[in-house]
N, C-alpha and C positions, 0 to 999 in steps of 0.2 A: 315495515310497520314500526310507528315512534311509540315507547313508554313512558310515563310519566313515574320515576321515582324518587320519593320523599324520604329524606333518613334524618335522623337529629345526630346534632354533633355538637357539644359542646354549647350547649343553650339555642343553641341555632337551625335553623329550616336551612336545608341547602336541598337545590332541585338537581336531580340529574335525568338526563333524555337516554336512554337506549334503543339504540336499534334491532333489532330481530325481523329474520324471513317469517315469512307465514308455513313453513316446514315448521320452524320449531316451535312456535307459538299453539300449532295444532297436537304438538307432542307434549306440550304443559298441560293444556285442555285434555288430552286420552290419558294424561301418565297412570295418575290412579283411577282409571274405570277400568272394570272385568274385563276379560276377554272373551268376545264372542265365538261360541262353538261354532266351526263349517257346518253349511247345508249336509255337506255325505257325512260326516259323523254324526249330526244329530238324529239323521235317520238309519243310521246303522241301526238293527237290531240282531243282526247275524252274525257271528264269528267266520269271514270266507275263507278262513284256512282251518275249521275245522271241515271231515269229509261229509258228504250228505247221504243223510238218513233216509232210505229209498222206504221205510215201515213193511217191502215185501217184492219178492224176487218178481212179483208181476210187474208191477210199479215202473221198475227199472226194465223189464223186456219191451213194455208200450214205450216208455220214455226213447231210449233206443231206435226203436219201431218208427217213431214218429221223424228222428233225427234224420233216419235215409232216405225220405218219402222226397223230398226236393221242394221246388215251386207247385205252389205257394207257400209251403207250409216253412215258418221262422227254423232256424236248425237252432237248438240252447246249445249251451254250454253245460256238459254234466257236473257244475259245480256249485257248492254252495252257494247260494242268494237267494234273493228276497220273491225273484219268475221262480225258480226251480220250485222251492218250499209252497209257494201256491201251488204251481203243477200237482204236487206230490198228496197234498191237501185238498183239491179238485181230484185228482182221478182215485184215489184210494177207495172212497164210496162206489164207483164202477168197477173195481173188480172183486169188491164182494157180492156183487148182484150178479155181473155178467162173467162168463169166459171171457180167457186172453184175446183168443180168435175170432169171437163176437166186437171186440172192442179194436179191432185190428181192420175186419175189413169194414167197420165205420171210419174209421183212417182213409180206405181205399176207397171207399163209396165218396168217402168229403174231400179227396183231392179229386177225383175224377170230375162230379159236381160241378167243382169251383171253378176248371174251365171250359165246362160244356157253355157252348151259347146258346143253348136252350133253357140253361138255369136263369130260373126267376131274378136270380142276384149277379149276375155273371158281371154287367158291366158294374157294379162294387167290388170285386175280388180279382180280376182280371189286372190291375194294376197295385194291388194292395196284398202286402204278405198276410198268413196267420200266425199267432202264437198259440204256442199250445194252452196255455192258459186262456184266450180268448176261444179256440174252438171248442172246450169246456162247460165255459161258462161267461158271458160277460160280464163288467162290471156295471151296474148300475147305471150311472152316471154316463158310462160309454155310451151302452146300448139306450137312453133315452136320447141322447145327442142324435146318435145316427137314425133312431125310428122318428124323428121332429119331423113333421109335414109329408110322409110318407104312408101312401096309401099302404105296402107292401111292409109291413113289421119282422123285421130281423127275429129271429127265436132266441130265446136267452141263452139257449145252450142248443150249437150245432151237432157235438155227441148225442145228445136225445133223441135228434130231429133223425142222423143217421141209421142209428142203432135199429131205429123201426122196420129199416129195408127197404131194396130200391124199389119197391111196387109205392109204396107210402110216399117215400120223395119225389119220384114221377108224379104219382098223381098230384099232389098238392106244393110244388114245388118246380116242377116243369112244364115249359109253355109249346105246345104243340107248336109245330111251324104251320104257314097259314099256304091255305088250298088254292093253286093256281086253278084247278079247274074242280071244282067238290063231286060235279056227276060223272068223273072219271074214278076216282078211288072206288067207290063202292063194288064194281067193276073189276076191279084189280083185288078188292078182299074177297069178293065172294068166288072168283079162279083160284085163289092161293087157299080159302076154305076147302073148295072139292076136290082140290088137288092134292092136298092133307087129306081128305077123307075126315073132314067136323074137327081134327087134335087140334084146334086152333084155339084160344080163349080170346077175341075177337075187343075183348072189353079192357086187355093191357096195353096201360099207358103206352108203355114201350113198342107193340106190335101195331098201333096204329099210328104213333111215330114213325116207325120205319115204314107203312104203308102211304103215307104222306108224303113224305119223301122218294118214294118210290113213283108217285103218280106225277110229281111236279117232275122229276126228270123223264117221266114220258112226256110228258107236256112238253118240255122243252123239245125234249128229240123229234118230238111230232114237227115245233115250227121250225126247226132247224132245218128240214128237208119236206116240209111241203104233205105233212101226210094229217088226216082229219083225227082229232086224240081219239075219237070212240070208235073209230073203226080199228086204229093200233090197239085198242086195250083189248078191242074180241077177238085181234090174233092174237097176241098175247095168251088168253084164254084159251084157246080153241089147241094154241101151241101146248100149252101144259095138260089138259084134259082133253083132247079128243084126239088130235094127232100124237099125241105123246114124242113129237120130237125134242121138245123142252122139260130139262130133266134139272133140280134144282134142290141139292140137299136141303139148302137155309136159304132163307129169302135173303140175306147179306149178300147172295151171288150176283145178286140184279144191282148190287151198289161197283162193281168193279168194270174198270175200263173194257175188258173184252166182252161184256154182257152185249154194251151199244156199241161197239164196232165190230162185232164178231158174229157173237149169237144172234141177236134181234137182224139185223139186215139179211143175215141167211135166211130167218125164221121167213122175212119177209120176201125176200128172192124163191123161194120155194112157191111162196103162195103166188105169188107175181111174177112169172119169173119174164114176161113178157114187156110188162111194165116195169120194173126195175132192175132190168137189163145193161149192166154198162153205165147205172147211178155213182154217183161218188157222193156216199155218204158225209152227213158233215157230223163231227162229234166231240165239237171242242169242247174238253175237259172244264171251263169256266163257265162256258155257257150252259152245259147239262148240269151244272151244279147250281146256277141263279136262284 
């Protein structure tokens, strides 16, 4: 870059040219303007080597709490910043209302939750961490972002949502799995009712999840080997109440590999033992689960 300088001398105009890079020419231009504050110190407003003020030994037991729980849940840093001090400022009003243990196994209800595939949200969480300040409360601005054109609205605060207990989050928050065969379950609740003797409450979320579950894998087992579903579900029945050869603490027992290769084809070999004589059962573990 060429300058043009003018100086008097001696009654007289004399020019002189200078040359200069555009380095320094841009150092003449900044010399005298302020200097601009960084992004991170402008928004510092915490001192991070002072230690953090937990306001109460609960504070610090959930914060903790939260740190060992794994995926999804973010793990902090127990130090001073700007996440922590919201944490601390979010959860402080919860444990003046609630117990520690109240606020803990909403911890273990909301990781469990977030990878059931039957949660309502599962494929939003399933690849996405939390912070603990997000499972708190969202921000604003977040949570309008992510509820935009979404029939299903995120809750502002998944502690809330938890805290209520999993009969609340089942019902309003998990999606039944869908009925390969519907006139088959009804079938299978009402043996597993008399066979309780009515201690059944017939109307949880949970108990007719698992009885769903329980009838689609008769289903399966049924076409896997050639057998009609409503005749296997009244031996079923007939096995638990009448012959009392099927004997079943929890209904969980009917979800384990030796139910369908074990118990059920005895059950059936008993009853049959002419027809299902020398059968080889089929009972692939993927396909009883479809």
């Amino acid at each position: 870059m060429k300058v043009l300088i003018r100086k008097p001398s001696g009654g007289q105009i004399r020019r002189r040219i200078v040359e200069i890079t555009l380095t320094d020419y841009e150092k003449l231009l900044t010399k005298n303007q302020p200097k601009k504050r960084s992004l991170k110190s402008r928004v510092r407003n915490v001192d991070y080597d002072e230690p953090v003020n937990w306001e109460s030994a609960s504070v610090k037991i959930i914060f903790k709490y939260w740190n060992k729980k794994g995926w999804p849940f973010v793990k902090h840093r127990s130090k001073n910043s700007k996440t922590v001090n919201r944490i601390i400022r979010l959860l402080k009003p919860y444990t003046k209302k609630y117990e520690t243990r109240q606020i803990t196994d909403a911890i273990d209800l909301g990781q469990e939750m977030f990878q059931n595939r039957g949660f309502r949200f599962y494929n939003l969480y399933r690849r996405r961490k939390v912070e603990f300040s997000t499972f708190l409360k969202y921000k604003t601005e977040v949570l309008e972002s992510l509820n935009k054109g979404n029939r299903n609205k995120l809750p502002p605060s998944w502690m809330d949502v938890f805290l209520k207990g999993r009969d609340y989050v089942m019902k309003n928050y998990h999606i039944l799995p869908k009925e390969k065969n519907p006139h088959i379950t009804p079938i299978l609740v009402e043996a597993w009712v008399q066979y309780k003797r009515g201690s059944v409450n017939v109307e949880d979320t949970t108990f007719r999840m698992k009885m769903i579950k329980f009838s689609n894998m008769m289903c399966n087992f049924a076409k896997m080997n050639d057998i009609e579903p409503r005749y296997l579900a009244g031996v079923i029945h007939k096995a638990l109440n009448k012959w009392k050869t099927l004997k079943l603490k929890r209904i969980n027992f009917v979800f384990g590999r030796g139910f369908w290769s074990e118990d059920l084809p005895e059950i059936l070999l008993k009853r049959d033992y002419h027809g299902y004589r020398g059968k080889k059962w089929q009972t692939d573990w993927r396909e009883l689960n479809k």
